[in-house]
N, C-alpha and C positions, 0 to 999 in steps of 0.2 A: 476551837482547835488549839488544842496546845504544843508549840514548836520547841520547848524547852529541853524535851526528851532528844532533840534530833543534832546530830553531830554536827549541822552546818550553825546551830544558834551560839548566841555568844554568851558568857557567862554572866551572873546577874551583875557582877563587879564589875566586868569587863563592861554590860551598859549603864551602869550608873556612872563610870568615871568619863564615858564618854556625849553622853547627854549632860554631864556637869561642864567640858570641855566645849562644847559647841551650844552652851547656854548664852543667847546672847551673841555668838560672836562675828564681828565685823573682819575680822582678817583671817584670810581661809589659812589651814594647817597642812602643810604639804607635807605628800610622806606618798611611798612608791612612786615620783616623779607625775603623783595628782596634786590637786590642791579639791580638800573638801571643807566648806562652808557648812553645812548641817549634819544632824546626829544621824540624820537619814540618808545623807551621799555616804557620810561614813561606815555606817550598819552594811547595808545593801553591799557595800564592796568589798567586808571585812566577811561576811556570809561567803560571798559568793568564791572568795579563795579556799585552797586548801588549810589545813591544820596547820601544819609547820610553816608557812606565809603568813600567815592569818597572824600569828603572833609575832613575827617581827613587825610585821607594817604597822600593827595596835602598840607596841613599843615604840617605834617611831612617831609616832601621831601622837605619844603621852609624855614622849622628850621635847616635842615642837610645841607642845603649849604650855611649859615650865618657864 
């Protein structure tokens, strides 16, 4: 099944910078007033918003681990 075609998936960059960000990490990255630990609490919650959400909270979540 390929989910790639579908509006809710995230883009290949947008999951390679975020599987590089939660590689390994011990101290979760808050961002929309969550705190997520894995690439997987992060995906699932970045999916499951709309489009224009979707991209500020993944901006936040890519300033919190700079």
């Amino acid at each position: 099944m390929d989910t790639t075609n579908e509006p809710e998936a995230l883009s290949r960059p947008q999951r390679r910078l975020l599987r590089r960000l939660y590689n390994g990490r011990t101290v979760p990255i808050q961002a929309d007033g969550k705190a997520f630990l894995t690439y997987k609490e992060a995906s699932r919650y970045l999916q499951a918003m709309e489009p224009d959400a979707r991209g500020a909270v993944y901006a936040e979540m890519k300033a919190q681990a700079k």
